[in-house]
C-alpha positions in Angstrom: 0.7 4.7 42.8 -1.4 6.8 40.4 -3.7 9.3 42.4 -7.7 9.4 41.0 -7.2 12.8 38.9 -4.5 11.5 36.9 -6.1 8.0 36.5 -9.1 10.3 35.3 -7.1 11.9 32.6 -5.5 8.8 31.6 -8.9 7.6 31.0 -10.0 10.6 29.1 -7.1 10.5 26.6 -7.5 7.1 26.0 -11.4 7.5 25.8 -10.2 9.9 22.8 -7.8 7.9 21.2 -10.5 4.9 20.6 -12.9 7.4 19.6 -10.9 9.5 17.1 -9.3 6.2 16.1 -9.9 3.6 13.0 -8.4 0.7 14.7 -6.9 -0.2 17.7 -4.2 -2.7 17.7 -3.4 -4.5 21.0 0.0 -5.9 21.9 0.9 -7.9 24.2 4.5 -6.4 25.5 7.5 -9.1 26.4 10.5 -7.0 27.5 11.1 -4.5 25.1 14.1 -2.8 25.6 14.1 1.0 26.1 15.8 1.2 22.7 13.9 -0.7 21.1 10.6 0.4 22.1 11.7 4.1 21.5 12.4 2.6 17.9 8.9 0.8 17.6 7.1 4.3 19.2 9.1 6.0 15.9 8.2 3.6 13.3 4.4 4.2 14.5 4.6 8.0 14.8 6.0 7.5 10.8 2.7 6.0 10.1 0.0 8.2 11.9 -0.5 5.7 14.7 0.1 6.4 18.6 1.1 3.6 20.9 -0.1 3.6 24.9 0.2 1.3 27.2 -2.4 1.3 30.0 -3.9 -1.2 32.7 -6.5 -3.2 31.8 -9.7 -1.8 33.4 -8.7 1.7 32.3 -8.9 -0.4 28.7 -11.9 -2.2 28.9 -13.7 1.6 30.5 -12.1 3.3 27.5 -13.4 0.6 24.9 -16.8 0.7 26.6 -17.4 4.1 26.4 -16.4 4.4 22.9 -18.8 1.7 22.2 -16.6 -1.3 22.2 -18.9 -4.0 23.6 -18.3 -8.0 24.3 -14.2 -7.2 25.1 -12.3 -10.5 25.8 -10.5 -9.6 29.2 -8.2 -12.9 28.8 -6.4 -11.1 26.6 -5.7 -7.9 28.9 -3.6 -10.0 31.2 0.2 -8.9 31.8 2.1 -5.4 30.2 -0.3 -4.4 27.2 0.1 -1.3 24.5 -2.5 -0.1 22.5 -1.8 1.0 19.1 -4.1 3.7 17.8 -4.3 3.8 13.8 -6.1 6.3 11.5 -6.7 3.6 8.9 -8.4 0.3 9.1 -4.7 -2.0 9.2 -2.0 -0.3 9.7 -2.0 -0.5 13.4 -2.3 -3.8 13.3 0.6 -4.8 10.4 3.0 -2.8 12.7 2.8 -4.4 15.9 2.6 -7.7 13.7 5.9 -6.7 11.8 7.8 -6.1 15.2 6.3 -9.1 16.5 8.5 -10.9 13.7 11.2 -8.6 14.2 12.1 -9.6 17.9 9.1 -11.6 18.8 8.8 -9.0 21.9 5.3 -8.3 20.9 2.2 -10.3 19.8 -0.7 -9.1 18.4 -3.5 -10.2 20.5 -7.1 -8.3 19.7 -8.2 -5.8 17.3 -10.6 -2.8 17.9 -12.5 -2.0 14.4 -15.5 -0.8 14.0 -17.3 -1.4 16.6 -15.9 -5.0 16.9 -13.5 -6.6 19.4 -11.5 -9.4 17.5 -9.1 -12.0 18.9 -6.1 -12.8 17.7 -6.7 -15.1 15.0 -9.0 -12.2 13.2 -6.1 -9.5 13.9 -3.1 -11.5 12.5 -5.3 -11.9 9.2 -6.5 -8.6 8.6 -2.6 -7.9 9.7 -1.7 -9.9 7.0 -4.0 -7.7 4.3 -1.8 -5.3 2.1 -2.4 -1.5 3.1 -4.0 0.5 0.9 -1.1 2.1 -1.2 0.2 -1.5 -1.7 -3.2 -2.4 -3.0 -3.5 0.9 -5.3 0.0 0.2 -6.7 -0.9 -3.4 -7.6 -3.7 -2.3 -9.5 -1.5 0.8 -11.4 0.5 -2.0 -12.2 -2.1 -4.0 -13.4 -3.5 -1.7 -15.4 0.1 -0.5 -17.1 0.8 -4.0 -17.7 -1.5 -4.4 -20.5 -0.9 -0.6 -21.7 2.5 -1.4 -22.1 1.5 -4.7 -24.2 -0.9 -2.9 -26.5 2.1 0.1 -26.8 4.6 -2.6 -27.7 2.5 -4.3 -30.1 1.5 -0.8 -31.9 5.0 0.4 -31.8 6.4 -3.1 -33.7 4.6 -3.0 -37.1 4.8 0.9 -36.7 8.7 0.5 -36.3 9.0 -2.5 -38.4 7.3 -0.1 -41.2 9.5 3.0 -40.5 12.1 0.5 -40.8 11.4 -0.6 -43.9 10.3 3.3 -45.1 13.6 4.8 -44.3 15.4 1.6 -46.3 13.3 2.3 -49.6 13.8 5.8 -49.1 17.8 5.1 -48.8 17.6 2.5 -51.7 14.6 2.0 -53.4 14.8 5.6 -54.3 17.4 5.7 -56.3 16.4 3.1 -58.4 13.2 4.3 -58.9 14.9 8.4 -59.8 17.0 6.0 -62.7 13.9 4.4 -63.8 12.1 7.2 -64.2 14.7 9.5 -65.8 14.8 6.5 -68.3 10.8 6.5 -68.9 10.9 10.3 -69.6 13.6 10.2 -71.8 12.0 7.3 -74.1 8.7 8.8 -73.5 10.0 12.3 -75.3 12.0 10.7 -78.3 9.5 8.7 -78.9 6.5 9.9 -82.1 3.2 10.6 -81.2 1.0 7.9 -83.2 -2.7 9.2 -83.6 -5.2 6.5 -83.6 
């Protein structure tokens, strides 16, 4: 049994955590091993998010007081974590992607902006890319046509050089012959005045 002055700092700190944080993912535990949640706690600590578990009025108070309103308590019921994320998702993908990984976990509510949303609404925004996927997609989109307009400048440019350095290799000659043969004729020949 937990004695009132440490339920009152177990409170606090998670009073804090939904204040300070973006989103807060909530997971419905299903015998994690100790392993295996020491892993989870790890991936999350790799991505800026903090995972607590807690009882579920000490939840709904926390939520409440960091101006979480119309909180499904269904979803409260048996051993839940809270993940605490500094962007909008990322809590949310994580417990999600361990979900799939050992279906030990389900995603069952979301805390975002001053919203409480149920399952269905987590797993989708789960399902979102992050926001370094999204801003590589769209380098990627925009190098893609780069790269086109490069290629298509560099063919005629090449094809030209190309074609430059053979005349320069050949045509030259020729042309040095030709020429030598013009001046030649050109200087033996009389000047007619008209």
């Amino acid at each position: 049994p937990i004695n009132k002055e440490k339920k009152t700092e177990i409170l606090q700190g998670l009073i804090n955590e939904f204040k300070s944080a973006k989103s807060v993912a909530v997971a419905k535990t299903k015998g994690l091993t100790v392993a295996e949640g020491q892993a989870f706690r790890r991936k999350l600590r790799e991505n800026d998010v903090s995972f607590k578990i807690a009882k579920k009025t000490l939840i709904c108070i926390a939520a409440k007081e960091a101006g979480y309103d119309n909180i499904d308590k269904s979803v409260l019921e048996g051993s839940i974590g809270l993940a605490f994320g500094h962007d909008e998702v990322m809590a949310a993908k994580l417990v999600k992607q361990q979900d799939k990984k050992k279906e030990k976990m389900e995603l069952v509510a979301l805390f975002l902006e001053g919203q409480f949303m149920g399952s269905s609404s987590a797993n989708e925004l789960a399902d979102i890319p992050g926001k370094e996927q999204l801003l590589a997609k769209f380098v990627g989109m925009l190098q893609s046509p780069l790269n086109s307009f490069a290629s298509i400048l560099n063919s005629p440019l090449s094809s030209f050089a190309r074609g430059l350095a053979e005349y320069a290799k050949t045509g030259a000659k020729k042309d040095m012959v030709g020429s030598a043969t013009l001046l030649h004729t050109a200087s033996s020949a009389p000047c007619v005045k008209e």
